[in-house]
The first five atom37 places (N, CA, C, CB, O) and aatype in JSON, in Angstrom:
{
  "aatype": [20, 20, 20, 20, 20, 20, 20, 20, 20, 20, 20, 20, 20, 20, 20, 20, 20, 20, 20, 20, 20, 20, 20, 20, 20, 20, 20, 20, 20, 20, 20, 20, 20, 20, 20, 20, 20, 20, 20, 20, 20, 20, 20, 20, 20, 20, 20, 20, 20, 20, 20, 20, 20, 20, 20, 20, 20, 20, 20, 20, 20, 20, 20, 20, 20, 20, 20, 20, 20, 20, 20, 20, 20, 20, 20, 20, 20, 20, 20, 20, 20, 20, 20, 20, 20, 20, 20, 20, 20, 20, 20, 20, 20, 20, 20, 20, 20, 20, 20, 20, 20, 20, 20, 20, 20, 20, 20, 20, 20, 20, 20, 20, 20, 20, 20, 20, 20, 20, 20, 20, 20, 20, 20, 20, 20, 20, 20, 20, 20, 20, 20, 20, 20, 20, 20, 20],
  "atom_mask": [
    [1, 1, 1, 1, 1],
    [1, 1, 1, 1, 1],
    [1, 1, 1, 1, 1],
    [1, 1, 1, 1, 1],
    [1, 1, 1, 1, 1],
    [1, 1, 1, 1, 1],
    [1, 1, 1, 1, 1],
    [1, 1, 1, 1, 1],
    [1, 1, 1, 1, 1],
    [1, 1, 1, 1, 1],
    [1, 1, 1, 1, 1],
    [1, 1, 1, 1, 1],
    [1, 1, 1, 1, 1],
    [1, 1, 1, 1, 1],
    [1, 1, 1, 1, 1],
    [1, 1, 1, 1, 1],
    [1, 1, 1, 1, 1],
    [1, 1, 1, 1, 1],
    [1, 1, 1, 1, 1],
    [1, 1, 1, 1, 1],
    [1, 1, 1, 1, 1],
    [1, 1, 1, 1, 1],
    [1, 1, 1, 1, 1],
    [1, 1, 1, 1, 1],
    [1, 1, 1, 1, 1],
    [1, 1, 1, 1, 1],
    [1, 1, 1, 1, 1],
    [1, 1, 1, 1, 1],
    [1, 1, 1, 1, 1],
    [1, 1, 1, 1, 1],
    [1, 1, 1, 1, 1],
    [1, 1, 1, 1, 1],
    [1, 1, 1, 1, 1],
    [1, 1, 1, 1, 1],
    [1, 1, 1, 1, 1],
    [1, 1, 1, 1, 1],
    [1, 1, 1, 1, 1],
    [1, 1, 1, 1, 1],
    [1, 1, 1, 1, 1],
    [1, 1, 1, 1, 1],
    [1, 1, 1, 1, 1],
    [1, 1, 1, 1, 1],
    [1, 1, 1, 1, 1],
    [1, 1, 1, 1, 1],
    [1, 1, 1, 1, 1],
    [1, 1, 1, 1, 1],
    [1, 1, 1, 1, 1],
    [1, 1, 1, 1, 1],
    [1, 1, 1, 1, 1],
    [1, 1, 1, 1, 1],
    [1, 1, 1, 1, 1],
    [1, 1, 1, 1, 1],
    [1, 1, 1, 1, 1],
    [1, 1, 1, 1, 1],
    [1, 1, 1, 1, 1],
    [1, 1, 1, 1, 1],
    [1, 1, 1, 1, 1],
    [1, 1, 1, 1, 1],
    [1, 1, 1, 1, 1],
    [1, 1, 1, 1, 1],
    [1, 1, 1, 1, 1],
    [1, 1, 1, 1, 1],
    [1, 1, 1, 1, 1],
    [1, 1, 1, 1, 1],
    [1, 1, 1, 1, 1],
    [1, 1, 1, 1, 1],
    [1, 1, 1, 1, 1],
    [1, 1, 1, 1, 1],
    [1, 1, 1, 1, 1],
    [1, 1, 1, 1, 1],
    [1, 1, 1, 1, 1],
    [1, 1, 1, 1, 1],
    [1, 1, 1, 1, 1],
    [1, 1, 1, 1, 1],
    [1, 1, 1, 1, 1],
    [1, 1, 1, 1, 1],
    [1, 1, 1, 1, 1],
    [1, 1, 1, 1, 1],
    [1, 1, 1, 1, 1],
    [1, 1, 1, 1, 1],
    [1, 1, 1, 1, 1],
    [1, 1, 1, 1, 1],
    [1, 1, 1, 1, 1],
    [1, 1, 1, 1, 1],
    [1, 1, 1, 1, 1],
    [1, 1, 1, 1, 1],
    [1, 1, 1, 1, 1],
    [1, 1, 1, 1, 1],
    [1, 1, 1, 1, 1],
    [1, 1, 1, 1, 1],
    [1, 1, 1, 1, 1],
    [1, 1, 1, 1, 1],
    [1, 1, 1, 1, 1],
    [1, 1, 1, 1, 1],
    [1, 1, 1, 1, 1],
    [1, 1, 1, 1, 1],
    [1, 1, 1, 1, 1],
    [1, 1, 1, 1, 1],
    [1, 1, 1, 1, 1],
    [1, 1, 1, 1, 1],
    [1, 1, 1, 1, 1],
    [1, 1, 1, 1, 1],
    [1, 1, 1, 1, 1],
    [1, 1, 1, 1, 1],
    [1, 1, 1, 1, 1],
    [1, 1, 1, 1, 1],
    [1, 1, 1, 1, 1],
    [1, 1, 1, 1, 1],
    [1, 1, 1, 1, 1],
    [1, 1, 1, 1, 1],
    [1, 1, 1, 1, 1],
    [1, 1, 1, 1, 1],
    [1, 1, 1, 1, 1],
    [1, 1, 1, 1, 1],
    [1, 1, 1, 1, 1],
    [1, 1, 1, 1, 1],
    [1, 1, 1, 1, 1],
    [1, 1, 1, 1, 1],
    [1, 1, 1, 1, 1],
    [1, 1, 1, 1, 1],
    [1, 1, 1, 1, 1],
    [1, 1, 1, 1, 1],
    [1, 1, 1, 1, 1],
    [1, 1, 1, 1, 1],
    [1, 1, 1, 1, 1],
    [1, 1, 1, 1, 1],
    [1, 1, 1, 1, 1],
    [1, 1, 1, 1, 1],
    [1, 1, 1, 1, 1],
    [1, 1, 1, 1, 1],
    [1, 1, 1, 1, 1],
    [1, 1, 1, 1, 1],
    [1, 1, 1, 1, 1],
    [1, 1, 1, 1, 1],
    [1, 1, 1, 1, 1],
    [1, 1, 1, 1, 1]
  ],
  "atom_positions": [
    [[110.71, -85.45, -106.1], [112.07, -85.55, -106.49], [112.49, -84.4, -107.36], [112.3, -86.83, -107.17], [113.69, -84.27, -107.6]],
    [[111.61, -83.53, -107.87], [111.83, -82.99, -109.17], [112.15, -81.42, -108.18], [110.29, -83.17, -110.54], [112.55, -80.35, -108.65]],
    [[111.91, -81.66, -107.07], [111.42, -80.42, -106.31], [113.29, -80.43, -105.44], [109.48, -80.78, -105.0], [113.89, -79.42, -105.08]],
    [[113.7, -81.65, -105.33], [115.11, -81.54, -104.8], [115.8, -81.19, -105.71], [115.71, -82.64, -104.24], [116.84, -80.58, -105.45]],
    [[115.5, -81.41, -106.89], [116.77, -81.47, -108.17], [116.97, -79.8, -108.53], [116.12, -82.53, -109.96], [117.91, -79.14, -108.96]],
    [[115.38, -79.44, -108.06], [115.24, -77.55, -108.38], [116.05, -76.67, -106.93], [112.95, -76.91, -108.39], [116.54, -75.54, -106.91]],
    [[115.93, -77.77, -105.71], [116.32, -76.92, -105.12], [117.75, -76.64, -104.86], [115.73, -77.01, -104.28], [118.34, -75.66, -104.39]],
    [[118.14, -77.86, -105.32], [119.52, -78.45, -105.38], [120.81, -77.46, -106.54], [119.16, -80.21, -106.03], [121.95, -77.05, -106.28]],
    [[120.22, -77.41, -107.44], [120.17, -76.38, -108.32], [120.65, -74.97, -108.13], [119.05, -76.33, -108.58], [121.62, -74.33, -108.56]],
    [[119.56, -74.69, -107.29], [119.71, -72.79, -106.52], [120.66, -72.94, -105.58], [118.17, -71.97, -105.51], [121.27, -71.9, -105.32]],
    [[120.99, -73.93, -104.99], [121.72, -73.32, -103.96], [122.91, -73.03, -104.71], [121.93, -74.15, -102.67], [123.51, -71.98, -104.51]],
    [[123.45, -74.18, -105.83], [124.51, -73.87, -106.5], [124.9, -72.76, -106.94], [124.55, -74.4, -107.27], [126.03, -72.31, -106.73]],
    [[123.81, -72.07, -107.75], [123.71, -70.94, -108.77], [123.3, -69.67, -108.21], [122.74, -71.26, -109.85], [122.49, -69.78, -107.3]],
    [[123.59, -68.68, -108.46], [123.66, -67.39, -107.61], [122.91, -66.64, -108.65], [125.26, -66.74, -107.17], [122.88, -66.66, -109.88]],
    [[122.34, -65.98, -107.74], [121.24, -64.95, -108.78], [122.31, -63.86, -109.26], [119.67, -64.0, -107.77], [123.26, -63.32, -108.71]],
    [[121.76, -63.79, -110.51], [122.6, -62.53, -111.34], [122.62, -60.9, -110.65], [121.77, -62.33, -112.95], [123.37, -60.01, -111.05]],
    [[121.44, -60.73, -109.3], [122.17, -59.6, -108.86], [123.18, -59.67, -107.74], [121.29, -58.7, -108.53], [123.68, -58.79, -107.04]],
    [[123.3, -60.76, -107.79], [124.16, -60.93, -106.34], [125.64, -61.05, -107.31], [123.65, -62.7, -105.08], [126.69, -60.43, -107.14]],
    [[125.3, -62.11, -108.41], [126.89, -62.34, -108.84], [127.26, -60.7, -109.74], [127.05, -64.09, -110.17], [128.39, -60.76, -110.23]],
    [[126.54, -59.35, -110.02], [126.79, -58.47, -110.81], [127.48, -57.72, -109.49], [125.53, -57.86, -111.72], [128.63, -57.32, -109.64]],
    [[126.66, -57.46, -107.89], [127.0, -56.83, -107.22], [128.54, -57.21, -106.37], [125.9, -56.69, -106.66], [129.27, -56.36, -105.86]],
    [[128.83, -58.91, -106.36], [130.23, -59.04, -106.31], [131.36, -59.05, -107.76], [130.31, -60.34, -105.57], [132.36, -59.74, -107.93]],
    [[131.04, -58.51, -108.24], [131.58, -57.89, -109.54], [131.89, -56.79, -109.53], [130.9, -57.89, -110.51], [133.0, -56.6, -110.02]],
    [[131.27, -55.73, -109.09], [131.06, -54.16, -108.55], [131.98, -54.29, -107.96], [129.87, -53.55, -107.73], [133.02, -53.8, -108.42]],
    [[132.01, -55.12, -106.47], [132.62, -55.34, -105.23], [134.2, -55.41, -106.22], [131.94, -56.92, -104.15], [134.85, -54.38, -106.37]],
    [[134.51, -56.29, -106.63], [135.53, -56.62, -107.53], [136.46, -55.59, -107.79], [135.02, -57.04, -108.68], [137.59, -55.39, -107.33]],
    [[135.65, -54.84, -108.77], [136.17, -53.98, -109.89], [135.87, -52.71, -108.48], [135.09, -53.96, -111.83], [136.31, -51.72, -109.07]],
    [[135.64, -52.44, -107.79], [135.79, -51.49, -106.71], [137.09, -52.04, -105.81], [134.32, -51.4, -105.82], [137.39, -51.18, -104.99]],
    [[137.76, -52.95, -105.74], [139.12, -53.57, -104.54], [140.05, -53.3, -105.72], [139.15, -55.66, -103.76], [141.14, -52.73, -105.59]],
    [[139.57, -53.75, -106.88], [140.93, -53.33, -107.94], [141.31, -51.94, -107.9], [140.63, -53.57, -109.55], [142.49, -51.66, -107.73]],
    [[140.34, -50.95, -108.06], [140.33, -49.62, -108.54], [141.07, -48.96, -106.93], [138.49, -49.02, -109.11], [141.99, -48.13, -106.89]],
    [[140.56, -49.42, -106.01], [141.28, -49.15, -104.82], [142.74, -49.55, -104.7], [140.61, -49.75, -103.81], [143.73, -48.87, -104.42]],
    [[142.63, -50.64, -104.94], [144.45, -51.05, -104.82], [145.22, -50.37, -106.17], [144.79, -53.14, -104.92], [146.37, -49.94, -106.11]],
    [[144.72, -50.35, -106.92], [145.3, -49.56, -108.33], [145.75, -48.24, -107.61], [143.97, -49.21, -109.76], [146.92, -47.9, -107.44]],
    [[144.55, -47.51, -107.17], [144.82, -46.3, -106.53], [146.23, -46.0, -105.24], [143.41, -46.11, -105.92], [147.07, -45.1, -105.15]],
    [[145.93, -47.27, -104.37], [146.99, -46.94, -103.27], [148.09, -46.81, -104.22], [147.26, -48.12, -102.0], [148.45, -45.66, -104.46]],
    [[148.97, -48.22, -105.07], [149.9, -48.57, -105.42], [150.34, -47.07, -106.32], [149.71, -49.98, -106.03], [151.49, -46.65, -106.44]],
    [[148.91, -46.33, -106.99], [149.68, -45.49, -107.62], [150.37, -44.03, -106.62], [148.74, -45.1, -108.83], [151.36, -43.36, -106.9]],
    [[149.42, -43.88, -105.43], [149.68, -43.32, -104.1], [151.16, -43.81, -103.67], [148.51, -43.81, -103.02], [151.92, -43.04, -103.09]],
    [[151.46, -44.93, -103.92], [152.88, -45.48, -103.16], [153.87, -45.01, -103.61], [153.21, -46.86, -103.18], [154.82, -44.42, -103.11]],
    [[153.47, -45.45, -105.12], [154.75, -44.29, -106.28], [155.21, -43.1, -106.05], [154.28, -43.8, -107.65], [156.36, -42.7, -105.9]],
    [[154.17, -42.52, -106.03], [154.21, -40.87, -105.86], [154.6, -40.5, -104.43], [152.68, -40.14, -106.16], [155.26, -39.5, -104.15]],
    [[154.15, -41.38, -103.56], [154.99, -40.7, -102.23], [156.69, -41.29, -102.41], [154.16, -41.38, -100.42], [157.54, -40.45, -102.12]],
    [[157.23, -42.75, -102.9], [158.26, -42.47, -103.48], [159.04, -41.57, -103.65], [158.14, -42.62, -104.13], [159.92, -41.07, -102.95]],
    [[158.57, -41.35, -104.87], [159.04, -40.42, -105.99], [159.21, -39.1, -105.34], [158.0, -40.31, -107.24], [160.29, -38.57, -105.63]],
    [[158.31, -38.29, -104.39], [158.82, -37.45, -103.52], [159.48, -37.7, -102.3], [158.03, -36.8, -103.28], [159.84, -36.69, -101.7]],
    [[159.77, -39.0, -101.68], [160.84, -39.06, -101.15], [162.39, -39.14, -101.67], [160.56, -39.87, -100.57], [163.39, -38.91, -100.98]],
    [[162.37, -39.48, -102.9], [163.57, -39.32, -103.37], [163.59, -38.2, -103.66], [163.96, -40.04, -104.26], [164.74, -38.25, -104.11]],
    [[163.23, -36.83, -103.86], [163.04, -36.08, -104.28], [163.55, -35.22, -103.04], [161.91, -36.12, -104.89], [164.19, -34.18, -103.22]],
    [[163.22, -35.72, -101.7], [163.45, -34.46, -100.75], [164.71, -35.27, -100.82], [162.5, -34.01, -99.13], [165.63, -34.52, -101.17]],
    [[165.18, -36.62, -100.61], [166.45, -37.18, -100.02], [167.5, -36.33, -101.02], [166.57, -39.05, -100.11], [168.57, -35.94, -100.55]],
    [[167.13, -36.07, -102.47], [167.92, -35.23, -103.49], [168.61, -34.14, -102.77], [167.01, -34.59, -104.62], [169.8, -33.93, -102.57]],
    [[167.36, -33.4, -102.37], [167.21, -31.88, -102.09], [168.53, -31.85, -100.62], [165.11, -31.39, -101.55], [169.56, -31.23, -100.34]],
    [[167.93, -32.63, -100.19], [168.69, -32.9, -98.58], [170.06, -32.9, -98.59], [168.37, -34.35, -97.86], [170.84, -32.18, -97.97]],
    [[170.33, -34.01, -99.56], [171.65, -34.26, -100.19], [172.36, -32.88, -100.72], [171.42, -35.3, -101.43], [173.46, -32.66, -100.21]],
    [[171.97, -32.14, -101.48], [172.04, -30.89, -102.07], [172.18, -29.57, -100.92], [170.72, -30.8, -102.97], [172.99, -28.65, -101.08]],
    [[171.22, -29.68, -99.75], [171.76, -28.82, -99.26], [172.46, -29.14, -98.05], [170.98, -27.97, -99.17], [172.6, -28.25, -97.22]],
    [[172.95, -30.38, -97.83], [173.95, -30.76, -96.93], [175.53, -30.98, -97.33], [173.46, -31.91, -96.41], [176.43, -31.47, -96.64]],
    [[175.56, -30.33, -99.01], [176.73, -30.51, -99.8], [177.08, -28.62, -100.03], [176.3, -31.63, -101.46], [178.25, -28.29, -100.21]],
    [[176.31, -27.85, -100.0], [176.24, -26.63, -99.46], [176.31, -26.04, -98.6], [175.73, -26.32, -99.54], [176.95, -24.99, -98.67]],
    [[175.68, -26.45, -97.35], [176.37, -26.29, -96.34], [178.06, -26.64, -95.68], [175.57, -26.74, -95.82], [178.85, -25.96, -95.03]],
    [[178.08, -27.86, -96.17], [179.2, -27.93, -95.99], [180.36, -27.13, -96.89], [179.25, -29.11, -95.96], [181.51, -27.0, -96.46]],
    [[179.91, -26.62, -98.21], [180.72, -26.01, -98.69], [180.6, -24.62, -98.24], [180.69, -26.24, -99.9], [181.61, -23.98, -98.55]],
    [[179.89, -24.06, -97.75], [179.93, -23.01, -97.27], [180.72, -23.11, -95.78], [178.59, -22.54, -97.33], [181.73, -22.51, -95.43]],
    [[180.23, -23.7, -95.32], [181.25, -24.08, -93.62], [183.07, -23.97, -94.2], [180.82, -26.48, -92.81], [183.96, -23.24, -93.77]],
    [[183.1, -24.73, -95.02], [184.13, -25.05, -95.61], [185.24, -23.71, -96.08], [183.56, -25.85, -96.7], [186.43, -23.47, -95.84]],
    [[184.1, -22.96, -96.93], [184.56, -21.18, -97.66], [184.89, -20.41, -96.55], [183.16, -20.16, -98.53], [185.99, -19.88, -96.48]],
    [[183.95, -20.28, -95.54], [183.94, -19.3, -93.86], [185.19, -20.41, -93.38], [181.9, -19.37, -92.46], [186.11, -19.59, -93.28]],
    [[185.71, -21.53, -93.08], [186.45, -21.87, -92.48], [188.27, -21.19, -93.21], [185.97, -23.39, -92.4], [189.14, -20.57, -92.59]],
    [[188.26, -21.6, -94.57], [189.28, -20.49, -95.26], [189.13, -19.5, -95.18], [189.49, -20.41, -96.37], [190.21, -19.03, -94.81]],
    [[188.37, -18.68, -95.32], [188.32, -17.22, -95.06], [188.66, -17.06, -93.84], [187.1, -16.56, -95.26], [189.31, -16.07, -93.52]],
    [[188.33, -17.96, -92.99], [188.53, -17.0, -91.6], [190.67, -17.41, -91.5], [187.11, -17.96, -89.64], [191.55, -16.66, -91.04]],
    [[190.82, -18.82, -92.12], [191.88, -19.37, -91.93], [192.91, -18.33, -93.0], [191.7, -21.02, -92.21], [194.13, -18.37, -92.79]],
    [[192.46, -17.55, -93.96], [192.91, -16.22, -95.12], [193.18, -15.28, -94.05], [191.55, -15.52, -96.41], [194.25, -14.68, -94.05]],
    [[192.15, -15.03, -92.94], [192.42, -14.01, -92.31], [193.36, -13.8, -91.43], [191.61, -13.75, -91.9], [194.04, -12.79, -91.61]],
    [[193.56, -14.38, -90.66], [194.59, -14.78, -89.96], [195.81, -14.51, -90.52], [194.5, -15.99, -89.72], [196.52, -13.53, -90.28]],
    [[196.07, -15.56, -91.39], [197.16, -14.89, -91.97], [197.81, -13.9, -92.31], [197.23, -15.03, -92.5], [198.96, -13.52, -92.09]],
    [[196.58, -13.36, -93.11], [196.99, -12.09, -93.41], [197.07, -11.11, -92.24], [196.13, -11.6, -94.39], [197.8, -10.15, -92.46]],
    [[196.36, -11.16, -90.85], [196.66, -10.83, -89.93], [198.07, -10.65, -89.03], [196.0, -11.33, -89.66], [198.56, -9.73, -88.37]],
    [[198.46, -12.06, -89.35], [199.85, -12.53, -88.64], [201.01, -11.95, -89.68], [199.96, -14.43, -88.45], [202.18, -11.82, -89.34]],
    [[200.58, -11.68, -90.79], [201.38, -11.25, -91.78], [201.55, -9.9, -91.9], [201.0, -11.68, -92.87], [202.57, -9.48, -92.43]],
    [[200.72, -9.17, -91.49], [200.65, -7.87, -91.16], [201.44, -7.51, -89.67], [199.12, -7.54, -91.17], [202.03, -6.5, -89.27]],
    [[201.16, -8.78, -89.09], [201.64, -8.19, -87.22], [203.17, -8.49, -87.81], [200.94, -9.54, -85.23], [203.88, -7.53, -87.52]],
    [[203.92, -9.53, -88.55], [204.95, -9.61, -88.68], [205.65, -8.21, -89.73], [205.0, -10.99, -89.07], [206.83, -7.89, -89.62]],
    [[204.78, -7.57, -90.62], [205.34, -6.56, -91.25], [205.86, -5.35, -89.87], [204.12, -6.01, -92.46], [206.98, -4.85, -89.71]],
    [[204.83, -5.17, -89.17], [204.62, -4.35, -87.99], [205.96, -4.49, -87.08], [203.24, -4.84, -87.2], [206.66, -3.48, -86.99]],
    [[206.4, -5.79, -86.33], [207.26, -5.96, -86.26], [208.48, -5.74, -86.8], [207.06, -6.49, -86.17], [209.41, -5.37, -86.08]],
    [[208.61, -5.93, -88.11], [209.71, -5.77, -88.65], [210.53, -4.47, -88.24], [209.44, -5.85, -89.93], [211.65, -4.34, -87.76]],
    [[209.21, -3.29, -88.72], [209.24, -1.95, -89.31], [209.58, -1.54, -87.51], [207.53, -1.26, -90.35], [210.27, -0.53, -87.33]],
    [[209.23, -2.12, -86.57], [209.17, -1.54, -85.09], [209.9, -2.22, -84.33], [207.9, -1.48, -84.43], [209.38, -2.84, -83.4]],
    [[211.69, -2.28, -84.64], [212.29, -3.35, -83.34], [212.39, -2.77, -82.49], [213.54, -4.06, -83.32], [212.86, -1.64, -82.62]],
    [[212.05, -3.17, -81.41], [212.08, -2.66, -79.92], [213.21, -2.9, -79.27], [211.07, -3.21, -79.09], [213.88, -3.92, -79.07]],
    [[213.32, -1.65, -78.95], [214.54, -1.66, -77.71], [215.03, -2.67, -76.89], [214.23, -0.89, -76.74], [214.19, -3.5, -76.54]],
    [[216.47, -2.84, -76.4], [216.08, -3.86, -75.31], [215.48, -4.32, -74.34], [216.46, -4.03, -74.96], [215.43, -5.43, -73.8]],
    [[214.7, -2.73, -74.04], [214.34, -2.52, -72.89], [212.5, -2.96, -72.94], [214.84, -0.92, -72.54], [211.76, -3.42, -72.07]],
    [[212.33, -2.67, -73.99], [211.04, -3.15, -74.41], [211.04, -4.53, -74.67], [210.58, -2.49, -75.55], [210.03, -5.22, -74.53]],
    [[212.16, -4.99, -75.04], [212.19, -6.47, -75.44], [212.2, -7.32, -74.08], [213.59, -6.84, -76.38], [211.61, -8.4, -74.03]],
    [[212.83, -6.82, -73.08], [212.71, -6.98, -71.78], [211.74, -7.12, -71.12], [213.12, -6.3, -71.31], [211.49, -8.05, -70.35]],
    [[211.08, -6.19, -71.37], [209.3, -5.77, -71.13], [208.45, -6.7, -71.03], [208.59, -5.02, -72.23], [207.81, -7.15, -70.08]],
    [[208.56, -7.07, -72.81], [207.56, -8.05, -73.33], [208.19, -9.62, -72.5], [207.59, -8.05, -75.34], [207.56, -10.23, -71.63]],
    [[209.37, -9.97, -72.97], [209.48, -11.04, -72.16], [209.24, -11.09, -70.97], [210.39, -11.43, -72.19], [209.51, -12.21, -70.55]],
    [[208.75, -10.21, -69.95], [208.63, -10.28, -68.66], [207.16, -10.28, -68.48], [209.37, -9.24, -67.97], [206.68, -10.32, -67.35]],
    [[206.49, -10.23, -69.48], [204.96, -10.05, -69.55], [204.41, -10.98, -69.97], [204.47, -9.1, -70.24], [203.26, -11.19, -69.6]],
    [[205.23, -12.13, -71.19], [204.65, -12.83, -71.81], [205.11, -14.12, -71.09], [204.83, -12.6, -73.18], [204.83, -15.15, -71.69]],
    [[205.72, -14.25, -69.99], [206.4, -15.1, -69.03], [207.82, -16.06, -69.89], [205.05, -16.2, -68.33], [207.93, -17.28, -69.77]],
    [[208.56, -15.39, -70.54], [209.55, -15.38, -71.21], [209.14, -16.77, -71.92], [210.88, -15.19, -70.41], [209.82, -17.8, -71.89]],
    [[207.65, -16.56, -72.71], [207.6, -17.8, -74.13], [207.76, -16.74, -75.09], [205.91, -18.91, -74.51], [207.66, -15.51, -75.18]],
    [[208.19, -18.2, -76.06], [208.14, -17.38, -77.45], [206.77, -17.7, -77.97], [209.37, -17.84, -78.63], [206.07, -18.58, -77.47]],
    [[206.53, -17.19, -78.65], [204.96, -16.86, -79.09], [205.68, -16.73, -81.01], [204.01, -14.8, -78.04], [206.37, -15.85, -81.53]],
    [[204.96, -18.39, -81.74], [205.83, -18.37, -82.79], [204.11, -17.64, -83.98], [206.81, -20.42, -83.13], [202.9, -17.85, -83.87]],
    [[204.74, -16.99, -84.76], [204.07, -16.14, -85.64], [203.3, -17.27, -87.16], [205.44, -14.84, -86.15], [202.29, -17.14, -87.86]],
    [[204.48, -18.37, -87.08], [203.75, -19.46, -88.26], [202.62, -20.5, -87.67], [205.04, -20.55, -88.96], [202.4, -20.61, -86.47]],
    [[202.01, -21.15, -88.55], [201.18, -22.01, -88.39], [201.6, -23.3, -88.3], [200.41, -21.89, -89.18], [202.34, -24.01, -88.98]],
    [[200.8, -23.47, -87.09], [201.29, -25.09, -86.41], [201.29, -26.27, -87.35], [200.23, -25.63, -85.18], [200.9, -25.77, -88.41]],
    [[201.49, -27.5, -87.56], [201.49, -28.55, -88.16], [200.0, -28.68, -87.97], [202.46, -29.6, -87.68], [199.47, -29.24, -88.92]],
    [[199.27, -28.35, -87.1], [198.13, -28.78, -86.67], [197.04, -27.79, -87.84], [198.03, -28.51, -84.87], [196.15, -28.21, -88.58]],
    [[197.47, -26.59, -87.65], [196.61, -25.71, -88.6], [196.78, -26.57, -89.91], [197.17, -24.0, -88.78], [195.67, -26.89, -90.34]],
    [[197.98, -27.1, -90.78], [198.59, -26.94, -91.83], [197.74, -28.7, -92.2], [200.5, -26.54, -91.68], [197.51, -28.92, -93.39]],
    [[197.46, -29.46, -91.48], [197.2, -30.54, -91.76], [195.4, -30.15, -91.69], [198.01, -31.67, -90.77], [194.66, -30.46, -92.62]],
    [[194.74, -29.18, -90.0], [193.33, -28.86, -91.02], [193.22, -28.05, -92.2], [192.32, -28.21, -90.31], [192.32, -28.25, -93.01]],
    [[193.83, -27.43, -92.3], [194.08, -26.23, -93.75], [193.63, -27.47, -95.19], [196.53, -25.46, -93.92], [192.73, -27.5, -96.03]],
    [[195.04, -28.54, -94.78], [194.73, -29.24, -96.29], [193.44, -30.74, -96.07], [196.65, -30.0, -97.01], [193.02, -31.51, -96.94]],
    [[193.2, -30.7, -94.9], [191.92, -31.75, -94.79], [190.72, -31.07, -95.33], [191.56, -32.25, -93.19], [189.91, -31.83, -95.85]],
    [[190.31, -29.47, -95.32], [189.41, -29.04, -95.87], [189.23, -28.5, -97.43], [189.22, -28.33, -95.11], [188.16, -28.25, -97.99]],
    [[190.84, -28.38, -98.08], [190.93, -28.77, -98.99], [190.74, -29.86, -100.1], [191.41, -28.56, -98.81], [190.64, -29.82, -101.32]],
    [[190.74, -31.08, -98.92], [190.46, -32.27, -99.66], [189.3, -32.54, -99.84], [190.91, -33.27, -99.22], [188.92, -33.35, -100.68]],
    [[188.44, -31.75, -98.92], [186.75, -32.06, -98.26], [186.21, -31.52, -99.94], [186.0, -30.66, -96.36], [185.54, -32.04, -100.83]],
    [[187.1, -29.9, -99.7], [186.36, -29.67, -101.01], [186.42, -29.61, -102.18], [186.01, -29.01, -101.09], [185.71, -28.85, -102.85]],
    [[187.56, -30.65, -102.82], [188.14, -31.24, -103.53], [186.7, -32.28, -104.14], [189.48, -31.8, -102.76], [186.0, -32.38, -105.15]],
    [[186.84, -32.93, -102.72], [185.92, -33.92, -102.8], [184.21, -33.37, -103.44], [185.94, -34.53, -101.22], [183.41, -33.86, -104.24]],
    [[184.23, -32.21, -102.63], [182.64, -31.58, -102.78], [182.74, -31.18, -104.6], [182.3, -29.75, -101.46], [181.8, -31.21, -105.39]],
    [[183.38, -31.03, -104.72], [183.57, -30.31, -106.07], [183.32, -31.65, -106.95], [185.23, -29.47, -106.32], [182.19, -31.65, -107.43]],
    [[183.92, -32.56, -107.21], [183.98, -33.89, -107.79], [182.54, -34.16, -107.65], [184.97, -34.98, -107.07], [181.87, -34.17, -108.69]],
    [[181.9, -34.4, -106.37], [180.42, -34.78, -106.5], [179.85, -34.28, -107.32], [179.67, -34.6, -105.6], [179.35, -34.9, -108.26]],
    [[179.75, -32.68, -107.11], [179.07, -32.0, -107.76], [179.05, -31.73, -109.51], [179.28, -31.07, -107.09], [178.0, -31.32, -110.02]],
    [[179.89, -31.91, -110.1], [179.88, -32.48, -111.35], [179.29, -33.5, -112.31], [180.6, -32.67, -111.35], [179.72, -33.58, -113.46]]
  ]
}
């Protein structure tokens, strides 16, 4: 009987290298998951970091699209403003005026900017109205 009570005993109780080596085991799943979670942060933390960057240069680009779209919309003008000085300084004959209307299939060909220019003109104004505000 004394021999069940001993064996009865062991099965319960775990030898101290078995219970030190799931201890190891232990403190080795912690140190691992410690590790990913601090891995998780940090890839985070550089995803917000490019989404920043991204943000930043998709607010640049567009302000640059934006600068080349006035400039080119500056140029023009000053183009059409020049062809109208040109005009002025050069009225043509009737006979030339004749000319041209017979060439240009008698349209008028108007020298100002359409409602259409004048409404994108001030939508990209507002864009970068807007870009400007962010960026502050």
């Amino acid at each position: 009987m004394l021999e069940n009570t001993v064996a009865a005993e062991n099965s319960v109780l775990i030898h101290p290298q078995e219970q030190a080596a799931k201890i190891r085991m232990e403190e080795e799943r912690q140190k691992w998951n410690e590790q990913i979670e601090q891995q998780k942060q940090e890839q985070l933390a550089l995803l917000k970091q490019i989404e920043e960057e991204r943000a930043r240069l998709e607010a640049d680009f567009l302000k640059i699209q934006m600068q080349t779209c006035l400039e080119e919309a500056k140029k023009k003008k000053k183009e059409e403003e020049q062809g109208q000085l040109v005009q002025s300084h050069n009225v043509p004959s009737t006979d030339q005026q004749n000319k041209v209307k017979h060439e240009t299939g008698n349209t008028a060909v108007s020298e100002t900017r359409s409602p259409r220019e004048d409404s994108h003109l001030q939508m990209i104004r507002n864009y970068q109205q807007r870009l400007l505000e962010q960026n502050r």
